[in-house]
C-alpha angles and dihedrals in degrees: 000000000000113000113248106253100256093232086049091058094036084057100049090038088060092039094057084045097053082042106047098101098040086041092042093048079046114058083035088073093040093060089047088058102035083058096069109057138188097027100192083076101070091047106106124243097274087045105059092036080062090052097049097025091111092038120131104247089248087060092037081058082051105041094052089055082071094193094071121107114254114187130211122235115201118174140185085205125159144127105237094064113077087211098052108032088086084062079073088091107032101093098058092050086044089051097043096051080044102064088038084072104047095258136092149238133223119187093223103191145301139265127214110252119200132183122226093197087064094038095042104128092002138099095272096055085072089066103038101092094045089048086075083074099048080053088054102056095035084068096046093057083056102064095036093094089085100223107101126092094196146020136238113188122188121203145115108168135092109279096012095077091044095049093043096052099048087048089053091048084059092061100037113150079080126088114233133206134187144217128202118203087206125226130289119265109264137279145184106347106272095234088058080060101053087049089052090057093047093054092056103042072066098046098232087125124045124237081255091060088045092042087061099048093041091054094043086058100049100036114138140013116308134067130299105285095223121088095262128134095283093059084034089058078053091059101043090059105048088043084052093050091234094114126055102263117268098006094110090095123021108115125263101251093044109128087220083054085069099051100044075065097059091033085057094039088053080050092055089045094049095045096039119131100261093052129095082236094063117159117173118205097235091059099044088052100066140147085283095047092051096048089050085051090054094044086045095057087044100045086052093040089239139170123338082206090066084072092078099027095056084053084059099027082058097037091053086060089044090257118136115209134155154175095297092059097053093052098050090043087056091048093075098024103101114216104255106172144050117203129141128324086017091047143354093273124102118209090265091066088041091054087049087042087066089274113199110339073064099051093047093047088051091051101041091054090046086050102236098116124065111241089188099080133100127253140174098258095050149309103312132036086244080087101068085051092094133075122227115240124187121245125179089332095314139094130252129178118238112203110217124257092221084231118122106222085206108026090194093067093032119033121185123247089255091053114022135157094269137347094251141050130262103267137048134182124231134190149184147115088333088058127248117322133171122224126186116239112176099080093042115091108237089250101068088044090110133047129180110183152131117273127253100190110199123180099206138035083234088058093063103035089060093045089055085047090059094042102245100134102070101124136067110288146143106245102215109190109180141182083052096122133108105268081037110065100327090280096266121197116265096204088142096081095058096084100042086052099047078060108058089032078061090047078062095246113145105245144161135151134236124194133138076235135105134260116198123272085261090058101161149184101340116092101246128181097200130165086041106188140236080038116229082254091061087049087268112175094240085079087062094065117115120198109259095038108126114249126205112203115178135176090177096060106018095250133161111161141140110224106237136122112272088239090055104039090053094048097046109096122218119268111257119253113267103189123070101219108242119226098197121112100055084297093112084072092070103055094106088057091047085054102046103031115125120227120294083244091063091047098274091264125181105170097070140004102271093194 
């Protein structure tokens, strides 16, 4: 048996220490509410005729057993969104291997279900984050009818895992299984792409000539094929054992797509909270789960949002984890993947290349995962190192063979893409920020350079337009947060950057906003915390101060004298925030929302 990393074990261990009150209150409730299954049973008589009222006759047979296992559907379903229109068709495969099994489905309730790469620069952006929360509760009204023994969640997108994770937590005496729609089949190569945008921020192609390549690139059902949050969503949960091994990404339409359904659905049915193989989902997701989730994300180089969603993800669980952790855990995860935007492989190439049965088996063997957790397939996260392949109809697991068919998108743990992981913190006199490095050549791991400070994404964008940033800078781009304006993504900026970074100007960004899960290779500070809008100190920063930003040594300073820096007040904020759009609705959660670094919660106090 490989030996745990000694860092990985110091973490958790300090983790389970910093946790140990809000875990302890937690699992206190859990076990309150596991002791009295199945709850249906306890409904009274009106209240069980509401909650079957609908129901076919066969499940009405069913349902009145009471002992029988019903299952909850909640989806993300809908049919703007290319990732979750395949969810279209799940239930009825979830209720018919159901009933094959002498149990029943009910489809509980959905969850809204918003895309970041239609809202990016627009209103909505400004509630997407905050829309994770709203996914959470709408799951948690849900379940909320008390009749169901286990859960089915289907979701694949950026806020939608997350939310419906944390709704689940909050449920967690039930076990909880999901199901991945998968991502679309590729396209033009995402780095075409990137050129494409580029183009066109200097206005060599028309928006014709982008239309068609952007169109060429997300083109069918499916996610987006970059690594971006979505497909990091898709990793989180197959490292976490929440989700069948190796069913991330494989395509909708695929016959084997249908029956990992069934095959999930069977799982649900098997863990459920009547069964002697009962596995709650608060007790699965603990301190070691959540650990494997962090050195994951770092091995693969994924999201920078993830940052913020893991805090939640954890707290909902009553586990405390934060930045820190994060950094000393990518100190000793070796980058093991390169996938767009930190390669020229899209997540179909990375899935051929031994995908993740391949990742998990590299780092079990390396010891940085924990093997002694529970997942939804067995005792041992060994067991989430295999793919599923279709024989005959059925399903049968596949364990890795810890050999990458194509050794420039996967590397193996001895000799990886880099030593370290994909994200790193800094601090300094601006306060703690987190910047994505897997994706930035070294040599742009350092910038030294005067500040141009912007309030708004728009500002920049039209001083790029008259060509006013020609020159090194740090681009500082502040009241982004999320008591500020929702802490939208500011994914706009990436191209105009990557332009000025080609024209061989030292740039780089710093904001306490966000970039896109596909943040790539600008230097950029983001999630700065505390935000301008908390009295955070990035609110203090004049253009022309000077503006250290290093990945080398962890440093985010302005370069003034301490005198100076503490006397100098913030700069008041220019923009009136505009409610229009829906957005007037989420003025409580901007209110009440906690830091990025405690998960930028709004639905209780993290602290």
């Amino acid at each position: 048996m490989t030996k745990l990393n000694k860092t990985l074990q110091s973490v958790t261990d300090r983790i389970i220490a910093r946790s140990i009150k809000h875990r302890s209150d937690y699992l206190d409730q859990l076990q309150q509410t596991k002791q009295n299954q199945p709850r249906r049973a306890q409904l009274s008589c009106t209240n069980f005729a509401h909650a079957v009222a609908a129901a076919s006759s066969t499940d009405k047979i069913t349902l009145h057993q009471e002992r029988a296992v019903n299952l909850a559907i909640v989806s993300a379903y809908n049919d703007l969104l290319s990732a979750h229109q395949p969810f279209e068709r799940f239930p009825e495969i979830i209720k018919n291997t159901a009933r094959d099994h002498g149990a029943s489905a009910q489809f509980a309730g959905g969850v809204p279900a918003m895309c970041d790469g239609v809202t990016q620069g627009r209103p909505g952006m400004e509630m997407s984050l905050f829309s994770r929360d709203v996914i959470a509760q709408a799951t948690a009204v849900a379940l909320s009818h008390d009749v169901f023994d286990a859960v089915i969640c289907l979701g694949t997108c950026d806020k939608i895992v997350p939310g419906l994770l944390m709704g689940a937590l909050a449920f967690g005496h039930l076990p909880t299984v999901f199901i991945p729609a998968g991502p679309m089949t590729s396209g033009i190569p995402n780095s075409e792409k990137a050129i494409a945008r580029q183009k066109f921020a200097q206005g060599q192609i028309t928006r014709k000539e982008l239309m068609i390549s952007e169109c060429a690139s997300y083109h069918g059902p499916g996610t987006c094929t970059f690594y971006g949050t979505a497909n990091s969503n898709q990793m989180l949960l197959e490292v976490m054992g929440l989700q069948l091994p190796g069913s991330g990404f494989i395509n909708p339409g695929e016959e084997i797509r249908d029956q990992l359904t069934r095959v999930a659905t069977e799982t649900a049915i098997k863990i459920n909270s009547t069964s002697k193989d009962c596995l709650p989902i608060g007790e699965l997701v603990d301190a070691k789960t959540i650990c494997n989730a962090i050195v994951g994300l770092l091995a693969t180089g994924g999201s920078s949002n993830h940052t913020i969603h893991l805090i939640a993800i954890a707290r909902c669980a009553g586990i405390c984890i934060n930045w820190s952790d994060f950094s000393e855990l990518s100190a000793i995860t070796p980058a093991l993947t390169k996938i767009y935007p930190n390669g020229s492989a899209d997540v179909n190439q990375f899935h051929a290349a031994g995908g993740m049965a391949l990742v998990i088996s590299q780092l079990l063997n390396a010891g940085l995962l924990h093997d002694d957790v529970k997942t939804i397939v067995g005792e041992g996260l060994h067991n989430c190192a295999s793919d599923p392949v279709l024989k005959d109809g059925n399903i049968d697991w596949v364990p890795s063979n810890n050999k990458s068919a194509d050794a420039d998108i996967i590397a193996s743990a001895e000799d990886p893409f880099d030593k370290t992981g994909g994200l790193a913190l800094l601090e300094g006199n601006i306060g703690r920020a987190i910047i994505k490095t897997s994706a930035v050549d070294p040599k742009h791991y350092d910038v030294e350079a005067p500040a141009k400070v912007f309030n708004s994404q728009k500002d920049f964008l039209t001083a790029f337009t008259n060509d006013q940033l020609n020159s090194d800078f740090v681009a500082v781009v502040v009241n982004q947060g999320p008591k500020g304006n929702g802490m939208p993504e500011l994914h706009k900026l990436t191209p105009a950057l990557g332009v000025l970074q080609d024209k061989g100007f030292a740039v780089a960004l710093v904001t306490d906003g966000r970039m896109s899960g596909a943040s790539g290779k600008v230097p950029a500070a983001i999630h700065v915390t505390p935000e301008c809008t908390n009295g955070g100190k990035l609110g203090k920063v004049k253009d022309g101060d000077i503006i250290r930003l290093s990945t080398t040594t962890g440093e985010l300073n302005v370069l003034l004298n301490e005198e100076e820096w503490q006397s100098r007040q913030q700069a008041p904020h220019k923009e009136k925030l505009n409610e229009t759009d829906g957005r007037i609705l989420f003025s409580n959660m901007r209110s009440t929302v906690s830091s990025a670094e405690t998960g930028a919660i709004s639905l209780f106090n993290p602290e």
